[in-house]
C-alpha positions in Angstrom: 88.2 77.9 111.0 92.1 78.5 109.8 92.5 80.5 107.4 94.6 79.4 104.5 95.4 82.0 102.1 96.4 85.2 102.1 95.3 87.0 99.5 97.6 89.8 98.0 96.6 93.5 97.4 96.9 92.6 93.8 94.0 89.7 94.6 91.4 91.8 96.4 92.0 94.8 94.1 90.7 92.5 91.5 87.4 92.6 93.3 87.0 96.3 92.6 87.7 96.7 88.9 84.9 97.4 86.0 85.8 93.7 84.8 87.1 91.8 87.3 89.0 88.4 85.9 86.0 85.9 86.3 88.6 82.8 87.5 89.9 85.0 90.6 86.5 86.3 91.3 85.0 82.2 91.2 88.2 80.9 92.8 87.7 83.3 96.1 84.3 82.5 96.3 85.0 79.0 96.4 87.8 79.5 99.4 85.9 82.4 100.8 86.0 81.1 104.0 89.6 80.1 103.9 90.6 83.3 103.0 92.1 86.3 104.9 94.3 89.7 104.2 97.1 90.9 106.2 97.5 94.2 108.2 99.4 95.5 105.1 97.2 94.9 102.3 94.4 96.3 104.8 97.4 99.5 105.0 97.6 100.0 101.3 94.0 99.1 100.2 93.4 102.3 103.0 96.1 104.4 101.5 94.7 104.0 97.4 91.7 104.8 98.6 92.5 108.1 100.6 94.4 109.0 97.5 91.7 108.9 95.4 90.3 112.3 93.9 86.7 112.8 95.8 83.9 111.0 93.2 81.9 107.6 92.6 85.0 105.3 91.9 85.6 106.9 95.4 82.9 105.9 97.0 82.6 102.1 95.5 85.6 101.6 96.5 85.0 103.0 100.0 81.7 100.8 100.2 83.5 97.9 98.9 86.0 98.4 101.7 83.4 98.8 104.4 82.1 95.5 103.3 85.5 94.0 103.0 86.1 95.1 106.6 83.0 93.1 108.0 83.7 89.9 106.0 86.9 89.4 105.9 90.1 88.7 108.8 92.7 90.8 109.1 95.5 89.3 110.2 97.6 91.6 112.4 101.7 92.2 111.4 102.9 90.7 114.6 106.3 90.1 116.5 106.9 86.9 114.9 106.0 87.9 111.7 108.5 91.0 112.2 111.4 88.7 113.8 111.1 86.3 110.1 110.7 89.8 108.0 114.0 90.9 109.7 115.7 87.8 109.0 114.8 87.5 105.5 115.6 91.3 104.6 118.8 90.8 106.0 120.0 87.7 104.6 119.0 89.6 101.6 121.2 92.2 102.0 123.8 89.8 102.7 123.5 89.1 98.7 123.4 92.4 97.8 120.0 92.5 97.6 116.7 94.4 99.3 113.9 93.0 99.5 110.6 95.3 98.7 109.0 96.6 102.1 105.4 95.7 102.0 105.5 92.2 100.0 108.4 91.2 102.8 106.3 91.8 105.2 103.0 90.4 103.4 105.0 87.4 103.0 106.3 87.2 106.3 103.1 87.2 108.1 102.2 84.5 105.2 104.6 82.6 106.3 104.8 82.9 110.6 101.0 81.6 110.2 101.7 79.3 108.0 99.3 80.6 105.5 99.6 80.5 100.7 100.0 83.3 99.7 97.7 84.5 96.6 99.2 87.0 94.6 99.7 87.6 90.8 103.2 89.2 91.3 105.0 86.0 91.9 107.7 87.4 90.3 108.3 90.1 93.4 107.9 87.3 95.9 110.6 85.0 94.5 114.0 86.0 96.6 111.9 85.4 99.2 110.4 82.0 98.4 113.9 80.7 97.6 114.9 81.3 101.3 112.2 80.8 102.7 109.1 78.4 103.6 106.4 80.7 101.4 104.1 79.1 99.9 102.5 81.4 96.9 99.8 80.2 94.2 98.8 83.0 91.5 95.3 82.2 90.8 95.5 84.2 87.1 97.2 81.0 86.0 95.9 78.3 88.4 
């Protein structure tokens, strides 16, 4: 099945908290198999992790991960998805302005698979969405 959205770091850190908001929690589960991560939030789901002092927050979020890994897609950060990061960083630039590193490429791989992005930072993805063909929803406010 094709995936549909790709769901922020913000999105599947939700998932990991004390009290996780209820809505994003019921509105995965109803998409759950229309969902999917990118190779980056995979990256810096990894690196908070690592970082983490050794304990049990530690280790449920390493178990959580684990089970994340078996049930979710990754989707890989690939040569198309670099070419349309590329272009939109540097058209960017052209307007004085840079684009954040990981959310370009997040949304680039959203976008070369033709994918929603589902992030609460909306606000970071905007330059991008103005330029581009992203397609983002925030579930907090859906």
């Amino acid at each position: 099945m094709k995936k549909t959205y790709l769901l922020d770091t913000n999105i599947v850190s939700e998932f990991t908290k004390e009290r996780p908001d209820m809505q994003i929690i019921n509105f995965y589960n109803a998409r759950s198999e229309l969902c999917a991560i990118s190779a980056i939030t995979w990256q810096e789901l990894i690196r908070g992790m690592t970082r983490m002092p050794e304990g049990k927050k530690k280790v449920a979020i390493q178990d959580f991960l684990d089970k994340l890994e078996d049930n979710v897609e990754v989707i890989s950060y690939d040569k198309f998805s670099a070419r349309i990061c590329g272009e939109m960083q540097s058209i960017a630039e052209k307007e004085g302005k840079t684009l954040p590193f990981y959310d370009s490429q997040i949304a680039a791989t959203a976008i070369s698979n033709g994918m929603i992005l589902v992030t609460h930072n909306t606000a970071d993805f905007e330059a991008i969405r103005e330029k581009s063909f992203l397609h983002v929803e925030d579930w907090f406010s859906a």
